[in-house]
N, CA, C and O atoms as a DFTB+ gen file, in Angstrom:
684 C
 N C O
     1  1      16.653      16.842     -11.953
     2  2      15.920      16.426     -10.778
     3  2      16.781      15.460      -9.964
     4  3      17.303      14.401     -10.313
     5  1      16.792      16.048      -8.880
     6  2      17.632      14.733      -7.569
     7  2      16.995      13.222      -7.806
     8  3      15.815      12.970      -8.051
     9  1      18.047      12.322      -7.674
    10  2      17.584      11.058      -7.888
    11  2      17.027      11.132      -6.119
    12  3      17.380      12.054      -5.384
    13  1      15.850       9.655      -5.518
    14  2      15.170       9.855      -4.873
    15  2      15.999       8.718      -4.080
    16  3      16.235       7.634      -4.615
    17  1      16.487       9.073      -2.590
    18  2      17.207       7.901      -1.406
    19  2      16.450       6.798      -1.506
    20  3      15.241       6.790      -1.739
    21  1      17.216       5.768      -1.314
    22  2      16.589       4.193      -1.572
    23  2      17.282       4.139      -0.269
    24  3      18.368       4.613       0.067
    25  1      16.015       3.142       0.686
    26  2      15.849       2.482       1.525
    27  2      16.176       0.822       1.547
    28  3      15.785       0.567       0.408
    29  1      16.468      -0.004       1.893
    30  2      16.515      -1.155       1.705
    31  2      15.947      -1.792       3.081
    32  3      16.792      -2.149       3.902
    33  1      14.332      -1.990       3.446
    34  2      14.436      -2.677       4.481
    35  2      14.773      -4.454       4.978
    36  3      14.552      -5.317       4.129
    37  1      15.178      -4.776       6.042
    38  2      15.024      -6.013       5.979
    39  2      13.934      -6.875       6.538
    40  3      13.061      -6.083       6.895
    41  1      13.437      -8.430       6.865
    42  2      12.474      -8.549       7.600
    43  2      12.253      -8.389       9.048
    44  3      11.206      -8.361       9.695
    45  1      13.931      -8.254       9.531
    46  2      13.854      -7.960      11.252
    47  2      12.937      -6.573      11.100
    48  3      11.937      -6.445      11.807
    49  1      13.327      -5.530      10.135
    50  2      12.456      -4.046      10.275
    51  2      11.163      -4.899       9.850
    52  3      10.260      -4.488      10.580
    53  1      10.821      -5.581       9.273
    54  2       9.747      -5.545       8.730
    55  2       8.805      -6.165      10.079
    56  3       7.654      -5.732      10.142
    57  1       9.178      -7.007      10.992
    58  2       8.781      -7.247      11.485
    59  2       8.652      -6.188      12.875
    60  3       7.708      -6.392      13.639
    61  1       9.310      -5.422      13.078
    62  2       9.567      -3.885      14.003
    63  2       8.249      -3.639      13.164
    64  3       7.203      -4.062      13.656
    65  1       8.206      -3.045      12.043
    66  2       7.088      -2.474      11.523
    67  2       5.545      -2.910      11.914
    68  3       4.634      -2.092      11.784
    69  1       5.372      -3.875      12.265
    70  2       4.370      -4.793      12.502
    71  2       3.865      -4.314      13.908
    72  3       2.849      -3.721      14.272
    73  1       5.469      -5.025      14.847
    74  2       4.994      -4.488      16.113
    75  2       4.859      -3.315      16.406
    76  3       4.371      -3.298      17.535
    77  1       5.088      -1.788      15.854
    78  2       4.617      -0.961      15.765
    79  2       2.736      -0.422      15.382
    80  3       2.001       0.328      16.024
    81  1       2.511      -1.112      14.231
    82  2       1.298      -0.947      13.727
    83  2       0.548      -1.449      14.215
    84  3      -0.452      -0.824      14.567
    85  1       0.681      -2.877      14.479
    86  2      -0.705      -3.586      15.345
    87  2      -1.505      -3.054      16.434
    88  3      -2.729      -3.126      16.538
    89  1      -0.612      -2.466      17.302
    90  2      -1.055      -1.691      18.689
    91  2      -2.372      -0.849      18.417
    92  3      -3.327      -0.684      19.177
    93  1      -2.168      -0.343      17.094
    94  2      -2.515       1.223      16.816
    95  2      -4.120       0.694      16.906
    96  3      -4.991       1.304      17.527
    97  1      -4.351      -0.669      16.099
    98  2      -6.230      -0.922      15.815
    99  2      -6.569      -1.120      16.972
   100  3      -6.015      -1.747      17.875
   101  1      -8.142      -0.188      16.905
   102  2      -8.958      -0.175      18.220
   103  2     -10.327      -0.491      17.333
   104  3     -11.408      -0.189      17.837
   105  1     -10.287      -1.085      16.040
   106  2     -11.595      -1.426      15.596
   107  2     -11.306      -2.932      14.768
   108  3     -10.383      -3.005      13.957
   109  1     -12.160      -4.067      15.053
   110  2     -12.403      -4.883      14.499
   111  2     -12.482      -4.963      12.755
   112  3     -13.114      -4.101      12.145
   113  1     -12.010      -5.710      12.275
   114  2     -12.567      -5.885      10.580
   115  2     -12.777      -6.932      10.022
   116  3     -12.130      -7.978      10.077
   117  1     -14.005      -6.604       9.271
   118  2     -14.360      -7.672       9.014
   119  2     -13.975      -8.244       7.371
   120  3     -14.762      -8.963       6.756
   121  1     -13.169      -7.972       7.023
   122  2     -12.106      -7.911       5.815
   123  2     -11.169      -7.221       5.512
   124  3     -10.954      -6.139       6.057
   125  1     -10.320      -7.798       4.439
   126  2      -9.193      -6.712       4.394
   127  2      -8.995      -7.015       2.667
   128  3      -8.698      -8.150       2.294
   129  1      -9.215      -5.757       1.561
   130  2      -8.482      -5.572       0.884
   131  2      -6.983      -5.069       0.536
   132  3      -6.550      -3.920       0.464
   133  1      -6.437      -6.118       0.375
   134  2      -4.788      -5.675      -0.431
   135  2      -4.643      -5.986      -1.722
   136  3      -5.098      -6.883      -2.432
   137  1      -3.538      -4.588      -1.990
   138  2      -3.728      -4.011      -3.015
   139  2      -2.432      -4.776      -3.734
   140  3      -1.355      -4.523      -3.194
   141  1      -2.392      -5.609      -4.793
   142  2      -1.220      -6.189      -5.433
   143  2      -0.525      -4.926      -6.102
   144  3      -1.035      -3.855      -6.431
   145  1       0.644      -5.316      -6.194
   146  2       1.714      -6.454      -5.461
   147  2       1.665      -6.226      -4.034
   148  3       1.622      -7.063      -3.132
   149  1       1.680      -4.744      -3.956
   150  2       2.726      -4.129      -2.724
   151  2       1.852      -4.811      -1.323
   152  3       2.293      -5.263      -0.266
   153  1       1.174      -4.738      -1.567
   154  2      -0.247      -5.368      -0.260
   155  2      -0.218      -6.313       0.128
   156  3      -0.641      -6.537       1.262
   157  1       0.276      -7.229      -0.627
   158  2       0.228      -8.904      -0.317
   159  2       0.928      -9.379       1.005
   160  3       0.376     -10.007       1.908
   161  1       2.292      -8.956       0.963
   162  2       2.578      -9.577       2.188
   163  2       2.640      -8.947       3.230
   164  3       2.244      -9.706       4.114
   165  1       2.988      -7.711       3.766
   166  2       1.859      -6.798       4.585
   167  2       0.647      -7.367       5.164
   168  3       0.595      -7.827       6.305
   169  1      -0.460      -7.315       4.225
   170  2      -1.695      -7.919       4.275
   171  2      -1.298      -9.371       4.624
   172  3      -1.283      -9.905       5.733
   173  1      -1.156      -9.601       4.082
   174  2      -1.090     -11.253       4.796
   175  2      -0.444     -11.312       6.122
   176  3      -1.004     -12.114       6.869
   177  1       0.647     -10.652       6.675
   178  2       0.733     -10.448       8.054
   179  2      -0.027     -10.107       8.893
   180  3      -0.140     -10.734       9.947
   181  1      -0.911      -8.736       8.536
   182  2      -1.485      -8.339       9.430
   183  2      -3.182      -9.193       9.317
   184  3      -4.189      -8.882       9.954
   185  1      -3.044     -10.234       8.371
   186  2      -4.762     -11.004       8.610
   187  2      -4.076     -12.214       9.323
   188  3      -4.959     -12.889       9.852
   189  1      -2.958     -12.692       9.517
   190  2      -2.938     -13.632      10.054
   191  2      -2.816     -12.992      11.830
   192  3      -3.270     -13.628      12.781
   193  1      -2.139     -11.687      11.955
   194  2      -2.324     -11.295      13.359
   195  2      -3.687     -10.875      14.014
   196  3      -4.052     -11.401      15.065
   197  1      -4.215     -10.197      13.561
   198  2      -5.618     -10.301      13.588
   199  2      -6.709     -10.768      13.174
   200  3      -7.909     -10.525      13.303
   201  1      -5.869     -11.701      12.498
   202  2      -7.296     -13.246      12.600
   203  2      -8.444     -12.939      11.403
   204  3      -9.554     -13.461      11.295
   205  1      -7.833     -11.946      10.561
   206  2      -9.090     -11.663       9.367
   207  2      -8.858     -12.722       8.748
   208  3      -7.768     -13.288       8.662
   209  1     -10.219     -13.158       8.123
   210  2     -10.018     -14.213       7.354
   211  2     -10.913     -13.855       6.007
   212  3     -10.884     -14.691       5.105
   213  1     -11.569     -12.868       5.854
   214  2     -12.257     -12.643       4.773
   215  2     -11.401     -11.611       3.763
   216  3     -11.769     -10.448       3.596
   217  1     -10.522     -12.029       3.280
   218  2      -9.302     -11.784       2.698
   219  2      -9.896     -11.208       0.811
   220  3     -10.706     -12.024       0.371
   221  1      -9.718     -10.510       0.215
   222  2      -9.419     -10.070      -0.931
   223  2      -8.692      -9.321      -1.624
   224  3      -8.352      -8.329      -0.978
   225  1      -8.152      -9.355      -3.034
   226  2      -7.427      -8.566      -3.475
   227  2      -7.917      -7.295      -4.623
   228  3      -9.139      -7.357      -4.756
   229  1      -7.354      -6.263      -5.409
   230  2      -7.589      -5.391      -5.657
   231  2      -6.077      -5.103      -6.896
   232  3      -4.953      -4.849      -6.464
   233  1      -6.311      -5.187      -8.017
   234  2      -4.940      -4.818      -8.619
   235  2      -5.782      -3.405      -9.755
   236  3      -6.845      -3.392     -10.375
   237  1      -4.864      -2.555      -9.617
   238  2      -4.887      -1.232      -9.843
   239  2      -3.883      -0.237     -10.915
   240  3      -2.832       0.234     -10.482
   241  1      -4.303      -0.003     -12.234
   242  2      -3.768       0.362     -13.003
   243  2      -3.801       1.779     -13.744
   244  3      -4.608       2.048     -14.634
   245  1      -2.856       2.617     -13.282
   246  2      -2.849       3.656     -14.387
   247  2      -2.109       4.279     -15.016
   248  3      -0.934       4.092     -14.700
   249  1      -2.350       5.257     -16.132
   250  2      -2.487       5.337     -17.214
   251  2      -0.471       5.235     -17.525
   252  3       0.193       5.515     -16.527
   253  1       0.117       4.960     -18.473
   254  2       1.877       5.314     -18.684
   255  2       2.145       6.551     -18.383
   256  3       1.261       7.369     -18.134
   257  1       3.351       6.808     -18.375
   258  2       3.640       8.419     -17.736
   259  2       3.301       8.826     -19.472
   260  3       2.942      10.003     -19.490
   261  1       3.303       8.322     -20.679
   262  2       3.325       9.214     -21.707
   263  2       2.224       9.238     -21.616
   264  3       2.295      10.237     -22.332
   265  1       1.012       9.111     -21.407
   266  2      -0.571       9.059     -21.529
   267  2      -0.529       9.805     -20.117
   268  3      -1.409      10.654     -20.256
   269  1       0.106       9.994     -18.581
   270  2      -0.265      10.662     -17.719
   271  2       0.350      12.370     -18.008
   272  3      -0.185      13.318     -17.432
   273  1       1.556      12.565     -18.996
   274  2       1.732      13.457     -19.755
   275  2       0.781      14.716     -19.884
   276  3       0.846      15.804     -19.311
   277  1      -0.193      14.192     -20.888
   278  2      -1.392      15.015     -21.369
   279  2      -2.340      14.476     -20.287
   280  3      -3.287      15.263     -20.283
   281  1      -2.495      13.771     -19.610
   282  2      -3.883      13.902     -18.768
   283  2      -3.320      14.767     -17.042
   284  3      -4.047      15.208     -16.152
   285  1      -2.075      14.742     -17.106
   286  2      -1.610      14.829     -15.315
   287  2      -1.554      13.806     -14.722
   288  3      -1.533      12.623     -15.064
   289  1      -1.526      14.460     -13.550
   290  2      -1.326      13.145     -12.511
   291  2      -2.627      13.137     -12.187
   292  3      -2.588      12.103     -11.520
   293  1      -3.821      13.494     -12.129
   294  2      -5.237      12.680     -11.624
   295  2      -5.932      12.112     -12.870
   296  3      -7.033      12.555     -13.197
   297  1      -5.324      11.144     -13.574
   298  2      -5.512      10.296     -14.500
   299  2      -6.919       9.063     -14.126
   300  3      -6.858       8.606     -12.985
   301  1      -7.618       8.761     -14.643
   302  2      -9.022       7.928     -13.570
   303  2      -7.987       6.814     -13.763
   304  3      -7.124       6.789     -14.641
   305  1      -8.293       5.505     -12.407
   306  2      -7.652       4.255     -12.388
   307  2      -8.494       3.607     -12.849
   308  3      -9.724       3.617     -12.845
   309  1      -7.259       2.668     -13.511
   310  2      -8.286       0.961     -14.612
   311  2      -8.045      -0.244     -13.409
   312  3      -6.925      -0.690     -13.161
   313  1      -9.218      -0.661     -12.751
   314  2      -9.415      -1.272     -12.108
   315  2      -9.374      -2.562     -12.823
   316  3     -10.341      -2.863     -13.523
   317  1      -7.949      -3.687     -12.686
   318  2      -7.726      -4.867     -13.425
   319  2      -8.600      -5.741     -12.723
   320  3      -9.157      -6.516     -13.501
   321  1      -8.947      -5.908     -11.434
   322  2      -9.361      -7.229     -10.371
   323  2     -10.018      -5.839      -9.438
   324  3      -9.608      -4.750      -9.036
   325  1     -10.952      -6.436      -9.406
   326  2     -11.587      -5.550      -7.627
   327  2     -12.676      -6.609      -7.313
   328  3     -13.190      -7.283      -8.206
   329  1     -13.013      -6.726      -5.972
   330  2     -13.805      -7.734      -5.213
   331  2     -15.590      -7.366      -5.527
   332  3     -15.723      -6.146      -5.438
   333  1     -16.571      -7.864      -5.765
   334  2     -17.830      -7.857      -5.806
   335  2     -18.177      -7.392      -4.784
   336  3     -17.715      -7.767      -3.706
   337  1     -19.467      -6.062      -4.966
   338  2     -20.013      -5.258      -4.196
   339  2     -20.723      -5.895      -2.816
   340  3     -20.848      -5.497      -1.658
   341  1     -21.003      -6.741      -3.338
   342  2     -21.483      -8.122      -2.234
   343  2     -20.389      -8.251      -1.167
   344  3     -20.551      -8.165       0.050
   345  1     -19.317      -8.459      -1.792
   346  2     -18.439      -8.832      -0.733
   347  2     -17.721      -7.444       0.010
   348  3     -16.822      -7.620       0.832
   349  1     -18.031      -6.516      -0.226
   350  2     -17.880      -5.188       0.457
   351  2     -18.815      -4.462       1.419
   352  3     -18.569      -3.688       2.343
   353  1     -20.076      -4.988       0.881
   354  2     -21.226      -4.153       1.274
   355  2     -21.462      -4.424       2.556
   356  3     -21.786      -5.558       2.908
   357  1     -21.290      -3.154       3.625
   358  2     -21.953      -3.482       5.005
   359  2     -20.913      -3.748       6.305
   360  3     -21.133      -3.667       7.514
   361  1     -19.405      -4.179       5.388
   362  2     -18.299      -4.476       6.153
   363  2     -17.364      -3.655       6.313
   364  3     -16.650      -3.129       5.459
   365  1     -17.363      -3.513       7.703
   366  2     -15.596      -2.725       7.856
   367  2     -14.257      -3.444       7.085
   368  3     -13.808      -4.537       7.430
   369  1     -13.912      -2.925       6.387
   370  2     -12.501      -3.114       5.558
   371  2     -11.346      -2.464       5.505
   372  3     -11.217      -1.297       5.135
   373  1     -10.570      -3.114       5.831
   374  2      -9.229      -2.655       6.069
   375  2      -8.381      -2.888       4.816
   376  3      -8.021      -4.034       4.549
   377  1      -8.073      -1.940       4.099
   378  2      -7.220      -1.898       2.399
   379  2      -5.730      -1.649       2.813
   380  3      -5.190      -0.758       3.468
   381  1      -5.316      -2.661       2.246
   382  2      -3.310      -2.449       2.672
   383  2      -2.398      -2.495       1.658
   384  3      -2.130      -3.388       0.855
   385  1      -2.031      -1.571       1.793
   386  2      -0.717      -1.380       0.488
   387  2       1.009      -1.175       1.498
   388  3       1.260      -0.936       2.679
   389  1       1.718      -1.382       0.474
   390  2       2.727      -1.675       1.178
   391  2       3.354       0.324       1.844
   392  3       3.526       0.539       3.044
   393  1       3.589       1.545       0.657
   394  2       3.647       2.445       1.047
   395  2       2.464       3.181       0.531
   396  3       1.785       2.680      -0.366
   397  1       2.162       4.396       1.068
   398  2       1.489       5.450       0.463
   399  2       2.703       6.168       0.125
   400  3       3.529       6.522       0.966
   401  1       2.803       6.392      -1.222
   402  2       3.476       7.452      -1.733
   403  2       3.060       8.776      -2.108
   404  3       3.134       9.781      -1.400
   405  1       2.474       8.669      -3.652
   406  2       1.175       9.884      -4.296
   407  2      -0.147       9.842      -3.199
   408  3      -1.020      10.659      -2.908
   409  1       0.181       8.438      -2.744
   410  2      -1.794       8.112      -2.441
   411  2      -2.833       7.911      -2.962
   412  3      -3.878       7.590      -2.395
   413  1      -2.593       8.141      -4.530
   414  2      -3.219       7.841      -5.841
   415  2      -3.980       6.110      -5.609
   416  3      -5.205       6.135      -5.494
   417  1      -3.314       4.705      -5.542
   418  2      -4.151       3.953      -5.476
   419  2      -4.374       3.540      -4.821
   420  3      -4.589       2.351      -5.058
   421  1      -4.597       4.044      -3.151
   422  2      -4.265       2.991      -1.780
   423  2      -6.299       4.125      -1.634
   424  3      -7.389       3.769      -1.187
   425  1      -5.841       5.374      -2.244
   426  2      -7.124       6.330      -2.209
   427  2      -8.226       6.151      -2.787
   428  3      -9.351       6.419      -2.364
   429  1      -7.721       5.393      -4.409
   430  2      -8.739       4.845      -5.689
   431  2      -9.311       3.771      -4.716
   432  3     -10.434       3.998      -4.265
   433  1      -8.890       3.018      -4.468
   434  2      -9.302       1.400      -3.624
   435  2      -9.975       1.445      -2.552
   436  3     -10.551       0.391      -2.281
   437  1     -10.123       2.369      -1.777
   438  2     -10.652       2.936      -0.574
   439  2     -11.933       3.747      -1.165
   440  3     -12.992       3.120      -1.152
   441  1     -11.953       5.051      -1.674
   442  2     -12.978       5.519      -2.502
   443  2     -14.107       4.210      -3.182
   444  3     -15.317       4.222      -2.954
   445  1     -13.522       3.312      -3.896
   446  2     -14.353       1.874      -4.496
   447  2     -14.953       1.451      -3.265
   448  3     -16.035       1.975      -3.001
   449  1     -14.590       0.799      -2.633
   450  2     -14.516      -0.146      -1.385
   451  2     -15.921       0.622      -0.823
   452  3     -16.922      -0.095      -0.804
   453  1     -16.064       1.931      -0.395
   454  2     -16.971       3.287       0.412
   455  2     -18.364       3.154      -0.596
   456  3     -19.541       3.222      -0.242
   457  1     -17.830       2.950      -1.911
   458  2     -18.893       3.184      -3.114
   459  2     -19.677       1.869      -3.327
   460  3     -20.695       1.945      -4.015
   461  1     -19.424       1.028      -2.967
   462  2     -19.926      -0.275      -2.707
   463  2     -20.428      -0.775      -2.111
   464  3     -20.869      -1.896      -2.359
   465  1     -20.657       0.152      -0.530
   466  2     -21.240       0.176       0.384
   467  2     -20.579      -0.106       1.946
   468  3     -21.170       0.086       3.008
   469  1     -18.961      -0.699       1.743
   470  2     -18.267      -0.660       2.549
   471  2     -17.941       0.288       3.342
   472  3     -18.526       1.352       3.144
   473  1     -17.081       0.243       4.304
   474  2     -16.483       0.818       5.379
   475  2     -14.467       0.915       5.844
   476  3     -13.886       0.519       6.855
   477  1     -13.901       1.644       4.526
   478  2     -12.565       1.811       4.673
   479  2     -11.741       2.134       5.110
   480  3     -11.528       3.181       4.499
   481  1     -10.753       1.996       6.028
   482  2      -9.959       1.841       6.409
   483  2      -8.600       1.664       5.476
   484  3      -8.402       0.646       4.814
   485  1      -7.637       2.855       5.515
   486  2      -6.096       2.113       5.021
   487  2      -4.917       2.015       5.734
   488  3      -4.533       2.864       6.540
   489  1      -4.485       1.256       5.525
   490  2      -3.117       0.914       6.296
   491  2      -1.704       0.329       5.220
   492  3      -1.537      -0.564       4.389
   493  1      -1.050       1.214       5.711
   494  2       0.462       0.936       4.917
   495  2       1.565       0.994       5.835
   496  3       1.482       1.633       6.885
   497  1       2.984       0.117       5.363
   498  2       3.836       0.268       6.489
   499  2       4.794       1.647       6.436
   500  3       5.471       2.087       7.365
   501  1       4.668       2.165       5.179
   502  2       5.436       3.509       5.483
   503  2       4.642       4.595       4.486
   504  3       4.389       4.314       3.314
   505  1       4.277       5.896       5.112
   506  2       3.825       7.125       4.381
   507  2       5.040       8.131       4.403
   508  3       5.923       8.480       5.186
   509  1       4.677       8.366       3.320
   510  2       5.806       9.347       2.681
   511  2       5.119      10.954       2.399
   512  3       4.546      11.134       1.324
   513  1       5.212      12.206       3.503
   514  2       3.872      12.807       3.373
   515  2       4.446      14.107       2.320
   516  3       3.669      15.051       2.181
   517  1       5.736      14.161       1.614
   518  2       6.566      14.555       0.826
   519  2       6.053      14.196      -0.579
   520  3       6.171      15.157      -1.339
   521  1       5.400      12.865      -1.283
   522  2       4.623      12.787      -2.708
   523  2       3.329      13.073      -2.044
   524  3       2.632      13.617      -2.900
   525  1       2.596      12.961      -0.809
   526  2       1.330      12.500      -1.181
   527  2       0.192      14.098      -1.485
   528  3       0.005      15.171      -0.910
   529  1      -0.302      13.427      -2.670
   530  2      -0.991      14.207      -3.712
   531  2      -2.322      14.983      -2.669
   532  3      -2.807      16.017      -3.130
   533  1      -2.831      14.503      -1.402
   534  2      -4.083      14.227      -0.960
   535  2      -4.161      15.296       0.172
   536  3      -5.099      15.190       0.962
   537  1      -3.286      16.298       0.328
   538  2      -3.385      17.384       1.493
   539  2      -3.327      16.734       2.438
   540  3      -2.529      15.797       2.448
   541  1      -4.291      17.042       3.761
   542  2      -3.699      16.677       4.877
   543  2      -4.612      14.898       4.976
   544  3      -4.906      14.215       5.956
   545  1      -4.761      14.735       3.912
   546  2      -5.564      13.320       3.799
   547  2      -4.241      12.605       4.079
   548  3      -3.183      12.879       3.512
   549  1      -4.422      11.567       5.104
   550  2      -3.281      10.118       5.371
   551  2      -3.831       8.907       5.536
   552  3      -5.036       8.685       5.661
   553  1      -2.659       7.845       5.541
   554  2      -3.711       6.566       5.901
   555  2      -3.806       6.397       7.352
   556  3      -3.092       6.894       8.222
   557  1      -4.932       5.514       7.479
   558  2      -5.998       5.498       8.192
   559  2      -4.504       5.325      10.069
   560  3      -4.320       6.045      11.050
   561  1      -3.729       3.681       9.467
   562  2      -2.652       3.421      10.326
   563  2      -1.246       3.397       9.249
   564  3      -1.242       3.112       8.052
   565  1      -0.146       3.776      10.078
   566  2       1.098       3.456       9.236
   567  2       1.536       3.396      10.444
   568  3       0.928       3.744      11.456
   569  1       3.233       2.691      10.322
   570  2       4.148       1.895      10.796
   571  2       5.182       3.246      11.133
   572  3       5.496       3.439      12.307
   573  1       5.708       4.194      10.025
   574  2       6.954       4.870       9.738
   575  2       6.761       5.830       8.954
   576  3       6.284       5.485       7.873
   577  1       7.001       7.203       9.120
   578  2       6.774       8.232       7.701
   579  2       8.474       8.021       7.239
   580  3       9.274       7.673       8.107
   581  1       8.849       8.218       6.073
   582  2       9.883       8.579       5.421
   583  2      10.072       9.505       3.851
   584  3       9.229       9.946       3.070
   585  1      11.090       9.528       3.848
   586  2      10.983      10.671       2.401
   587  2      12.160       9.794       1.292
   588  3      12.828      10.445       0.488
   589  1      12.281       8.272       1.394
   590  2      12.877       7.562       0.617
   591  2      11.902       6.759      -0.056
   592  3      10.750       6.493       0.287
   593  1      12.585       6.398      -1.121
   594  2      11.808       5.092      -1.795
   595  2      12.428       3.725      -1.270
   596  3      13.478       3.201      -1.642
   597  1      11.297       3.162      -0.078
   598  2      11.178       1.744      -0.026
   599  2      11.467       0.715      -0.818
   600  3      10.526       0.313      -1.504
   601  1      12.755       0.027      -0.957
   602  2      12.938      -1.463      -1.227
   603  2      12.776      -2.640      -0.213
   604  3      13.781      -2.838       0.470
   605  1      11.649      -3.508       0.035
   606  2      11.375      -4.506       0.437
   607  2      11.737      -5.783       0.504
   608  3      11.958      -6.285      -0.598
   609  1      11.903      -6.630       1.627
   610  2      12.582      -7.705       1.313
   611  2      12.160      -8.585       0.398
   612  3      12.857      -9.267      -0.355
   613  1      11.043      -8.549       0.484
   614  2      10.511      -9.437      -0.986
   615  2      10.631      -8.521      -2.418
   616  3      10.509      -8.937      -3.570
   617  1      10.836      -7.505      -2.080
   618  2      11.266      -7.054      -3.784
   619  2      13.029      -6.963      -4.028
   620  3      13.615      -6.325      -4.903
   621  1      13.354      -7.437      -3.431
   622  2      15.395      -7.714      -3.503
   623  2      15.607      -7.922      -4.703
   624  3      15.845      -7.094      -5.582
   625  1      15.511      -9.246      -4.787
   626  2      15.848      -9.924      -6.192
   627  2      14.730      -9.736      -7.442
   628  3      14.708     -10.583      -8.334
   629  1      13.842      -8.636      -7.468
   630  2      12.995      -8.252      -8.634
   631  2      13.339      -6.980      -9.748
   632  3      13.228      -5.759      -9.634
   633  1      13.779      -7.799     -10.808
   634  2      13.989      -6.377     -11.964
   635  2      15.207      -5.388     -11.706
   636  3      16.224      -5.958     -11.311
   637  1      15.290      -3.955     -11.864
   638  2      16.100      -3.255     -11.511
   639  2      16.404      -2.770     -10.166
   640  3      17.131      -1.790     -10.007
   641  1      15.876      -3.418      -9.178
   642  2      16.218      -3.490      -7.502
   643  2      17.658      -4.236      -7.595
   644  3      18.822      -3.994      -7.276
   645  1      17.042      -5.107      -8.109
   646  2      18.405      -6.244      -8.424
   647  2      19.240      -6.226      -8.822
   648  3      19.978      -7.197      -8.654
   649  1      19.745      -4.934      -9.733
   650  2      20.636      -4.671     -10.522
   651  2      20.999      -3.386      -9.665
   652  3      22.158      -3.040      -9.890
   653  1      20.346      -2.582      -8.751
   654  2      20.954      -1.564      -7.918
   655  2      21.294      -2.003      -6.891
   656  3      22.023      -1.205      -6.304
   657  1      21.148      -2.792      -6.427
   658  2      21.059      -3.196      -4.560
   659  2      22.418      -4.271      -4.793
   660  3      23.100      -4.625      -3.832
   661  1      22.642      -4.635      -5.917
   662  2      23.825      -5.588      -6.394
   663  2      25.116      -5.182      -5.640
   664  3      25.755      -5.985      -4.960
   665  1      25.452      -3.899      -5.803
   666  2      26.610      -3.286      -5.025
   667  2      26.110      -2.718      -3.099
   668  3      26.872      -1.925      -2.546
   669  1      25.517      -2.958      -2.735
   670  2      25.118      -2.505      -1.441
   671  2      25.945      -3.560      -1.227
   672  3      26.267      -4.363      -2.102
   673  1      26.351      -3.591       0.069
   674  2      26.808      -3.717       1.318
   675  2      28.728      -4.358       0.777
   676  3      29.544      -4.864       1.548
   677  1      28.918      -4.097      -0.671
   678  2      30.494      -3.985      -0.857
   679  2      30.808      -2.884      -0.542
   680  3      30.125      -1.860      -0.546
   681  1      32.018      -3.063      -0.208
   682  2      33.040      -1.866       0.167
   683  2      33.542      -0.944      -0.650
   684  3      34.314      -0.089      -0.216
């Protein structure tokens, strides 16, 4: 199997990304779930540009690839943290993950969010419509489609990013 192009954005793109996406909302919200890790700072950009302040998070777990093995890839998600039905119910919500890839948990979190009585909305800064599992299902806003795997400026120095991205920009 082809290894998959790595992207490396920086925050000048990240911030291009922004001014791209913001334009796009023509509806108010009255919260925003993001989805840890990838959501956090995303989400936190886009609640401080649009002024959301009813802020929550959502961390989302499934199964190892040896346990997704025998089940596939539509494995049910183990919901580690999700916000009280209370605090969903009745509100437009905007759920942010950093990419849609599969679409697997930006979809789980959105599906919850609807089941709770909310009103979902997703937004990511790049869809990739090459993994995503979901047909012509996309998120709600995105920034950029691409067919690489996203490295982020806040994920640089994390784990094996760190140990690949080590040789970028030598000669």
């Amino acid at each position: 199997m082809a290894q998959m192009r790595r992207e490396v954005i920086t925050w000048e793109e990240v911030e291009r990304l922004m001014q791209y996406l913001l334009p796009q909302f023509n509806t108010e919200y009255a919260g925003m779930v993001m989805i840890t890790r990838g959501g956090i700072v995303p989400g936190g950009l886009l609640a401080e540009a649009m002024g959301i302040t009813h802020i929550l998070t959502a961390a989302v777990d499934f199964p190892a690839e040896t346990e997704r093995e025998k089940s596939g890839l539509f494995a049910w998600p183990r919901f580690i943290q999700f916000p009280e039905d209370s605090q969903l119910r009745g509100r437009r919500i905007l759920v942010v993950d950093d990419v849609w890839g599969s679409g697997r948990t930006i979809t789980a979190v959105k599906n919850r969010v609807s089941a709770a009585g909310g009103f979902p909305a997703t937004c990511v800064l790049h869809f990739n419509p090459y993994r995503n599992l979901f047909g012509n299902h996309r998120p709600d806003y995105y920034a950029a489609i691409t067919d690489a795997y996203i490295v982020y400026p806040w994920e640089v120095d994390r784990g094996v990013d760190r140990i690949l991205l080590a040789g970028i920009g030598e000669g």
